[in-house]
C-alpha positions as CSV (number, residue, x, y, z in Angstrom):
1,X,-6.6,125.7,41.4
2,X,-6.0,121.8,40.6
3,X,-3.0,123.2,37.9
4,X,-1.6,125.7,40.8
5,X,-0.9,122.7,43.1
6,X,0.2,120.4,40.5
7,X,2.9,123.1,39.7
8,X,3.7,123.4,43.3
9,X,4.4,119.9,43.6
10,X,6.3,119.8,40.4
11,X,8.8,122.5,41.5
12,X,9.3,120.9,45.1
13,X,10.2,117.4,43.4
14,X,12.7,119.9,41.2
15,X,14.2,121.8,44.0
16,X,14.6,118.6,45.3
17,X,15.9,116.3,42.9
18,X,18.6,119.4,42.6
19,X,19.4,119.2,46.5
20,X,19.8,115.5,45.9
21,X,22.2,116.3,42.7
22,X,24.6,118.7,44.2
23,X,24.8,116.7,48.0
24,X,28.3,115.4,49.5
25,X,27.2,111.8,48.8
26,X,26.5,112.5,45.5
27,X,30.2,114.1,44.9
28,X,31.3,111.3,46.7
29,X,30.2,109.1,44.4
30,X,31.1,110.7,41.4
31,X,34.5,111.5,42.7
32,X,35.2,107.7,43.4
33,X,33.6,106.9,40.4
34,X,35.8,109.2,37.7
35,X,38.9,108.1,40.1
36,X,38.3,104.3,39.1
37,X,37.8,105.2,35.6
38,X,41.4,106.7,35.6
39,X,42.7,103.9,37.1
40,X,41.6,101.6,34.5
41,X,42.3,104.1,31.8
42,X,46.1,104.2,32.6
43,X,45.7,100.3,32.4
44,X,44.7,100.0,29.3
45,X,47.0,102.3,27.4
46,X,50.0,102.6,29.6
47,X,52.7,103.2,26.7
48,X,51.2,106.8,25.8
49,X,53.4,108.8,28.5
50,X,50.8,112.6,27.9
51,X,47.5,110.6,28.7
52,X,49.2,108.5,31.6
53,X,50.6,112.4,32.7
54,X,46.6,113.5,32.3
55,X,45.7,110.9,34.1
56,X,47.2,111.6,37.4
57,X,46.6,115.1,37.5
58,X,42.8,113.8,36.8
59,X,43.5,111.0,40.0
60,X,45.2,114.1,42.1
61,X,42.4,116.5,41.4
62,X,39.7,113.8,42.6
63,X,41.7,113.0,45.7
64,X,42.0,116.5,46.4
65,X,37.7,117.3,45.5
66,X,37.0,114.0,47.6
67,X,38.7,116.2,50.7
68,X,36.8,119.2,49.9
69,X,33.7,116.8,49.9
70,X,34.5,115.7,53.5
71,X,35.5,118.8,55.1
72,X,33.1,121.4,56.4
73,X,34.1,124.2,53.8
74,X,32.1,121.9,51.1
75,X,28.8,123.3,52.7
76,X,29.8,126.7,51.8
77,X,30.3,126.5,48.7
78,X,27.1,128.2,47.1
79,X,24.6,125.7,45.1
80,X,25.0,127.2,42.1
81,X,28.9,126.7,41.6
82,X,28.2,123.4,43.1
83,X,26.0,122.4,40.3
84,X,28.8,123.7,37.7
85,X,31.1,121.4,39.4
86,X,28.9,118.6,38.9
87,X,28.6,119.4,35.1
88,X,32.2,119.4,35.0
89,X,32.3,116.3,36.9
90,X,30.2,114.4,34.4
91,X,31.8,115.8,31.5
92,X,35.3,114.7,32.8
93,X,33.5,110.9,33.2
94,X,31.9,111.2,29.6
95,X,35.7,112.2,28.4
96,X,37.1,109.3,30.4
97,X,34.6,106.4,29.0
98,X,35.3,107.6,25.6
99,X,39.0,107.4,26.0
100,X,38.6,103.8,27.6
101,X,36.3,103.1,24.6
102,X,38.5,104.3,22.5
103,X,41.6,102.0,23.6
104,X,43.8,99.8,21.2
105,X,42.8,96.7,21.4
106,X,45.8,94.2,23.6
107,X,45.7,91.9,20.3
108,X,45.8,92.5,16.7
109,X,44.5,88.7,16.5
110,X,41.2,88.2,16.1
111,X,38.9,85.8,18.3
C-alpha cells in the first residue's frame, strides 16, 4: 500500500516536472537564451563568413520560435512534439557553447 502511494507521488512530481519542461516560459527562456549565445558567437569569430551565415538563420529561427511561443497556436501544439523541440533546443545550445568554446583566441600573445 505504502509503495503504491510513493509511486503515485513519484509519477505526479514526473508529469509535472514535464508540464514545467515543455511550458511557454520555459521556451521563452531557452529561446532568449540560444539567441544571446549567437550573438556572442558571431562576436567572437566574425571573419568566418559560413558560421556568421549559420548564425543568423539560428538568430531568425529563434525570433521566429519566440512568436510561436507568444501566440495562441503554441498551446496546440501536442506535448509530445513539444518536448522534441526542446531536445532540439538544447542540443542547438550545447552546439553553440562548444563553438564559443572552441573560438581562436583574439591574441597569439600569451598573458
Amino acid at each position: 500500500m505504502l509503495q503504491r502511494f510513493k509511486q503515485y507521488i513519484q509519477k505526479l512530481l514526473q508529469k509535472h516536472k514535464q508540464k514545467r519542461q515543455i511550458h511557454a516560459r520555459e521556451f521563452r527562456r531557452m529561446t532568449s537564451e540560444i539567441t544571446y549565445l549567437a550573438e556572442i558567437a558571431a562576436k567572437i569569430n566574425p571573419e568566418h563568413h559560413q558560421a556568421m551565415e549559420r548564425l543568423h538563420k539560428i538568430r531568425k529561427e529563434m525570433n521566429k520560435l519566440s512568436r510561436l511561443v507568444d501566440s495562441r497556436d503554441f498551446s496546440k501544439i501536442p506535448p509530445s512534439a513539444r518536448l522534441e523541440l526542446r531536445q532540439s533546443l538544447l542540443s542547438s545550445r550545447e552546439q553553440l557553447v562548444e563553438t564559443i568554446n572552441h573560438a581562436p583566441t583574439p591574441t597569439d600573445t600569451l598573458q
